[in-house]
C-alpha positions in Angstrom: -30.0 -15.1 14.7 -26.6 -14.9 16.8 -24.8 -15.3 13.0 -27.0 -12.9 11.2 -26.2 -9.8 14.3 -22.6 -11.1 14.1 -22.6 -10.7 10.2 -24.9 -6.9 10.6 -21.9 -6.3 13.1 -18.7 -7.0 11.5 -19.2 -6.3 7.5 -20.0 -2.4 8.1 -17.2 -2.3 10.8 -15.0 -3.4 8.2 -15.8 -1.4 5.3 -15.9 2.0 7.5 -12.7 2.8 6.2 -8.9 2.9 6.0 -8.4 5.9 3.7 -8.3 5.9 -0.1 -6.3 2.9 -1.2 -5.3 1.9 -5.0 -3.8 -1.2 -6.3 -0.3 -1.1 -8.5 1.5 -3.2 -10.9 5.5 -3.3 -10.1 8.0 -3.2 -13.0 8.1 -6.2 -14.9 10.2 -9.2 -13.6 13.7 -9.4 -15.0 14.0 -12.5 -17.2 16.0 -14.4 -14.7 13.7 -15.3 -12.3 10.4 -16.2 -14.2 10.4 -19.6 -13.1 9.8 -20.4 -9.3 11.1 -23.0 -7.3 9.8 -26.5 -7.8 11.7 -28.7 -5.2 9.5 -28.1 -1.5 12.7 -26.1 0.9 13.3 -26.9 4.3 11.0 -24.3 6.1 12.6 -22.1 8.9 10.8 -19.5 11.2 11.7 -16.5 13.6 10.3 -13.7 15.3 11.0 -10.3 16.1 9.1 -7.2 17.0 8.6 -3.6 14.6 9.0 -0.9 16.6 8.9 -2.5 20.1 8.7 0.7 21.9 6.3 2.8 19.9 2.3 3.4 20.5 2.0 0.3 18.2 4.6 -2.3 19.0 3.7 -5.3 15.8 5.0 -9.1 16.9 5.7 -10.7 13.8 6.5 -14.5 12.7 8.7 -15.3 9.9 8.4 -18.2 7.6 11.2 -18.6 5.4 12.7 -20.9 2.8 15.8 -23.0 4.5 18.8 -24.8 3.7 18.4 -29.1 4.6 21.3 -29.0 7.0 20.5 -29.0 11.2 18.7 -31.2 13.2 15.0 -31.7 12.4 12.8 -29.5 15.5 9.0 -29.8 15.0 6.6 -27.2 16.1 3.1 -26.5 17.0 3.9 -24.1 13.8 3.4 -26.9 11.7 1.1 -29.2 13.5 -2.2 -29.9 12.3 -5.3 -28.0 13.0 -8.6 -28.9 13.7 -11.3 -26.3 13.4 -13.0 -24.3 16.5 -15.9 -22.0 16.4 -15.4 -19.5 18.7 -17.6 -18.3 21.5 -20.4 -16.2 20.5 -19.4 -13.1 21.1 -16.5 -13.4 18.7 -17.3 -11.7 15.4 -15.0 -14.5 13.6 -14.2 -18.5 13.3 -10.9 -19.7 12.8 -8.7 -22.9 12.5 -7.2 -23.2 15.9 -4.1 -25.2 17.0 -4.8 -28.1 19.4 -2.9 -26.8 22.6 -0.3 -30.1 22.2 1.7 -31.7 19.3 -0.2 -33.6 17.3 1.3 -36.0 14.4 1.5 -34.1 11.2 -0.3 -34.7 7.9 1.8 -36.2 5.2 3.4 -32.9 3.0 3.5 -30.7 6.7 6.8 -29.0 6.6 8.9 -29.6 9.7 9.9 -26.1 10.7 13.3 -25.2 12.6 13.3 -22.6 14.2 16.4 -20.6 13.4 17.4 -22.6 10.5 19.7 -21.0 8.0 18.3 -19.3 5.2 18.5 -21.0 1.8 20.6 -19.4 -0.8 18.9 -17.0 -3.2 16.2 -13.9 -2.8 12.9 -15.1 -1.8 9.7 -13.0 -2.6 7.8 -11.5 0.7 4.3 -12.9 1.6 2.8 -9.9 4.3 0.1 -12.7 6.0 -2.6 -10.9 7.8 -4.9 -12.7 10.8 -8.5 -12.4 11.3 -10.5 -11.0 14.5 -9.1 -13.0 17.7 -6.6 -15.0 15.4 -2.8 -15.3 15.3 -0.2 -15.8 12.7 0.8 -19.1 14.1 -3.1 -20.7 13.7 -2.9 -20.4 9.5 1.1 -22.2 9.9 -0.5 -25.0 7.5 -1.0 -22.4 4.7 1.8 -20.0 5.4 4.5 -22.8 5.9 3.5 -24.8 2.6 4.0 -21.5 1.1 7.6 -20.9 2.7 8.2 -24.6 1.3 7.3 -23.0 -2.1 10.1 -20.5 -2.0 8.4 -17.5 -0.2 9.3 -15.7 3.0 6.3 -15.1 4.7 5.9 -12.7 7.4 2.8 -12.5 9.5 2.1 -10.0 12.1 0.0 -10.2 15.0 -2.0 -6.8 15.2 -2.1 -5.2 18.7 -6.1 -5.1 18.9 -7.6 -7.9 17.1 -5.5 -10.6 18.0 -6.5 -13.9 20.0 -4.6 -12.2 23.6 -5.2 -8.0 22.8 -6.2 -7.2 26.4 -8.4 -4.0 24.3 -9.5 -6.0 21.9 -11.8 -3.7 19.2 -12.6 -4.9 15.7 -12.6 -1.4 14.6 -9.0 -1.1 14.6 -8.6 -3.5 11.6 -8.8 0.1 9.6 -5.5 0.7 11.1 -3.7 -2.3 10.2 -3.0 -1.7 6.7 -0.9 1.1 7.7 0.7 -2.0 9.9 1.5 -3.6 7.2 3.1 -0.9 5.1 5.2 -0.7 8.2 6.2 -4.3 8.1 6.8 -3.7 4.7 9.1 -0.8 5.5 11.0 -2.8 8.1 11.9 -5.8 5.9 13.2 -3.2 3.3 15.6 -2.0 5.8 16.3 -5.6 7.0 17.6 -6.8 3.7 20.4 -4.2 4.1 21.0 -5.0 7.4 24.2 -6.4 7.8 24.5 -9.7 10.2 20.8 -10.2 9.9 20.3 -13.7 8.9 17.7 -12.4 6.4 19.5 -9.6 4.7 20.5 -10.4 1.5 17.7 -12.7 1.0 14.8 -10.6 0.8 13.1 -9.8 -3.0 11.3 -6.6 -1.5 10.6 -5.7 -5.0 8.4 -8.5 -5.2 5.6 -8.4 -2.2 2.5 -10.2 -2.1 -0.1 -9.1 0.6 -2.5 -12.1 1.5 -5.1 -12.5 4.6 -8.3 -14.4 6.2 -11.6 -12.8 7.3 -10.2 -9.1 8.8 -7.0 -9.9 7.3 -8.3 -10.1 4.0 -10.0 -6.8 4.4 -6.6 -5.6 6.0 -4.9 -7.0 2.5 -7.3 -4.8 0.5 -6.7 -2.3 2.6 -2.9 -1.9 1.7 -3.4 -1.1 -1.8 -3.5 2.4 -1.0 -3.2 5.4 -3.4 0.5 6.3 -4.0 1.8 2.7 -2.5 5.1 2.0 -3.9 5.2 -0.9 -7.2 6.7 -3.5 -4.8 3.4 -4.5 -3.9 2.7 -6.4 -7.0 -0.5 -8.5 -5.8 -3.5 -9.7 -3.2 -5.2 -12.8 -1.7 -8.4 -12.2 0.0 -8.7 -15.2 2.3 -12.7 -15.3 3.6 -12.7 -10.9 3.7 -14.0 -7.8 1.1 -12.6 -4.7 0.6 -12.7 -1.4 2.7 -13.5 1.8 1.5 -11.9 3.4 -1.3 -9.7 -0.2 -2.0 -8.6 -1.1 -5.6 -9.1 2.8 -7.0 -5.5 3.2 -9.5 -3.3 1.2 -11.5 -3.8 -2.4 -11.0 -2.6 -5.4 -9.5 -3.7 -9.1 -9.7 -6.2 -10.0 -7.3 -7.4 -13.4 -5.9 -10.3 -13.9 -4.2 -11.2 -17.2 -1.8 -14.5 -18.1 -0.1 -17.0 -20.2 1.1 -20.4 -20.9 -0.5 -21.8 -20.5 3.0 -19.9 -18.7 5.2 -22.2 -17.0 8.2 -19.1 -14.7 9.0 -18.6 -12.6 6.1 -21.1 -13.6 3.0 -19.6 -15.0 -0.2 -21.7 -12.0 -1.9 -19.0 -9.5 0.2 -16.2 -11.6 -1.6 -17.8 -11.4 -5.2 -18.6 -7.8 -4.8 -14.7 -6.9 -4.1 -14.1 -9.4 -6.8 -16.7 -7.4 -9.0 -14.6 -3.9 -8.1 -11.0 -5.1 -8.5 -9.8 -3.9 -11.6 -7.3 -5.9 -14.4 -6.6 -9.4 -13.7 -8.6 -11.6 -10.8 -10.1 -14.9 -10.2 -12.3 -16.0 -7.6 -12.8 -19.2 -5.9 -16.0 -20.7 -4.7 -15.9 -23.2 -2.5 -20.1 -24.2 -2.0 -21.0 -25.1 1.3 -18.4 -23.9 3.0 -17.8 -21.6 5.8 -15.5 -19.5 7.2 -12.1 -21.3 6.8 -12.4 -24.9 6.8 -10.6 -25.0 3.9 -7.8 -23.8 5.1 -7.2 -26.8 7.5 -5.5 -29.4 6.2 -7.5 -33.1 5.2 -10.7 -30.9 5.0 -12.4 -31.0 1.7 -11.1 -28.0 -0.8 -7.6 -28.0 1.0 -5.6 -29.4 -1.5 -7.1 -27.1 -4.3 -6.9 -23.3 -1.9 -3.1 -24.4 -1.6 -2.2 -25.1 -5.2 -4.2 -22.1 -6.8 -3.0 -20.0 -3.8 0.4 -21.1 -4.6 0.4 -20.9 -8.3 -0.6 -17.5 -8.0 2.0 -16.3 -6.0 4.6 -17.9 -8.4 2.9 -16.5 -11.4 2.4 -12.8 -9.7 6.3 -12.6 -8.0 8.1 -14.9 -10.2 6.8 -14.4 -13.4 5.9 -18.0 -14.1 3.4 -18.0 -16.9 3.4 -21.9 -16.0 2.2 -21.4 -13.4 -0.5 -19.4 -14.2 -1.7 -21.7 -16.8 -2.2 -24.1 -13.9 -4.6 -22.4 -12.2 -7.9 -23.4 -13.9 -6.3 -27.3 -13.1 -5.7 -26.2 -9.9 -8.8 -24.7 -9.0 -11.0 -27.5 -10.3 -12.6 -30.6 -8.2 -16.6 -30.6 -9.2 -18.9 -30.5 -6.3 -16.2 -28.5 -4.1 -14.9 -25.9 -5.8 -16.1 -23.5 -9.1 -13.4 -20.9 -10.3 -14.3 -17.5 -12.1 -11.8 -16.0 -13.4 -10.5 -12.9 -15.5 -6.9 -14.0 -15.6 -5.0 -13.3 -18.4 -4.4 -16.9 -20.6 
């Protein structure tokens, strides 16, 4: 009965709203780059703050493609997780960081922190947490992504995060806006000049992806009149908010457990049902809230190459990519994939 208030508690919380919002396809992707990456990068990582002495100040990790050279550091960024329910009166479960360094699972990146970026421009990953989450507790997805030739950048929202002193799950209808202000930032960051990032940013090519809040948050962003770089969505575990996917389109995939008590699968398939043009959900029966996303746990292997394959097909262009999917998506008895993907 705790679940089921939890559940009555959090869904209408999260659909009350965020403003209209609207999906968009960008222009299409020059020739050049339509074929990602295929050798896993070195992954680096750094922090900084957006708008540290504003009314919202937004901590934000970086994940970031980098070059081999340096000497190998690793983090509790790349460690492996192992799954926590949270106390009761937390409206979400999360993968959670054991507090020391444990030994990594074979195909972990090693993170450096400060590492040089690799040469070339990287398409942006805006990664958005859950209720009492941080970026750093989903490093297993976002770094394997990084490894894949994407900068990621995560934010850590000032009222739902694991440590907001005011913590209120209401304010997840302001963090879209947070992330269009992330979004803004980077723009401005690619120009900047000493910034080891500038120069190395596609901000034409912007992905927004989260878990539980954070993937409501990600619907959330495609708001009416966004600009094209925003040119597609992963809904981690979350639905939509009100008035998300109204206007031109942009791909959309959908993740979720069979039998998650936090936010029910039917949530996810009814944002999946309202999402117009190209989308694909994945099932993932007798799951929960997001122990697939931990790696070693049973549908792992598949959220990571489908996730993976869609960002390469969505901000490189690689129709290869997107032919993998239904491969990628398939292992009977743990995962079923519907899809309205393009072939």
């Amino acid at each position: 009965m705790k679940v089921l208030r939890l559940v009555a508690a959090l869904v209408p919380a999260l659909l009350a709203g965020c403003g209209s919002a609207t999906a968009a396809t960008g222009d299409p992707i020059p020739p050049a780059v339509r074929q990602a990456p295929q050798p896993a990068y070195p992954v680096g990582v750094r922090q900084f703050v957006v708008d540290p002495g504003g009314p919202r100040p937004l901590p934000v990790t970086v994940w970031y493609p980098a070059e081999p050279a340096g000497p190998a550091v690793p983090t509790g960024l790349a460690t492996a997780t192992t799954p926590s329910t949270t106390p009761a009166a937390t409206p979400s479960i999360t993968p959670s960081i054991t507090p020391s360094i444990t030994p990594s699972i074979p195909g972990t990146p090693v993170v450096r922190p400060g590492a040089t970026v690799a040469a070339g421009r990287f398409p942006v990953v805006i990664y958005s947490h859950g209720l009492r989450s941080l970026p750093e507790l989903h490093a297993p997805l976002t770094t394997r992504w990084a490894a894949a030739g994407f900068v990621v950048a995560a934010p850590t929202f000032p009222r739902t995060n694991l440590r907001a002193r005011d913590f209120t799950r209401n304010d997840v209808r302001n963090q879209p806006a947070d992330g269009w202000r992330l979004i803004r930032h980077l723009v401005r960051l690619d120009t900047r000049r000493g910034d080891p990032l500038a120069g190395h940013l596609a901000v034409d090519r912007i992905a927004a992806a989260g878990h539980s809040a954070g993937g409501f948050t990600t619907a959330g962003m495609f708001t009416s009149g966004h600009p094209a770089r925003l040119r597609s969505g992963i809904v981690l575990a979350g639905g939509e908010l009100a008035g998300s996917f109204a206007g031109p389109v942009a791909p959309m995939l959908f993740v979720h457990g069979g039998a998650d008590p936090i936010v029910p699968e039917s949530v996810g398939r009814a944002a999946y049902a309202r999402a117009p043009g190209p989308a694909a959900f994945l099932s993932l029966p007798g799951q929960g809230h997001g122990e697939y996303l931990i790696p070693g746990r049973p549908g792992f292997p598949q959220v990571l190459a489908t996730t993976t394959d869609f960002l390469r097909w969505t901000l490189y262009g690689d129709r290869a990519a997107l032919h993998r999917l239904p491969t990628d998506a398939h292992l009977p008895g743990t995962t079923t994939l519907t899809t309205r993907l393009p072939r």
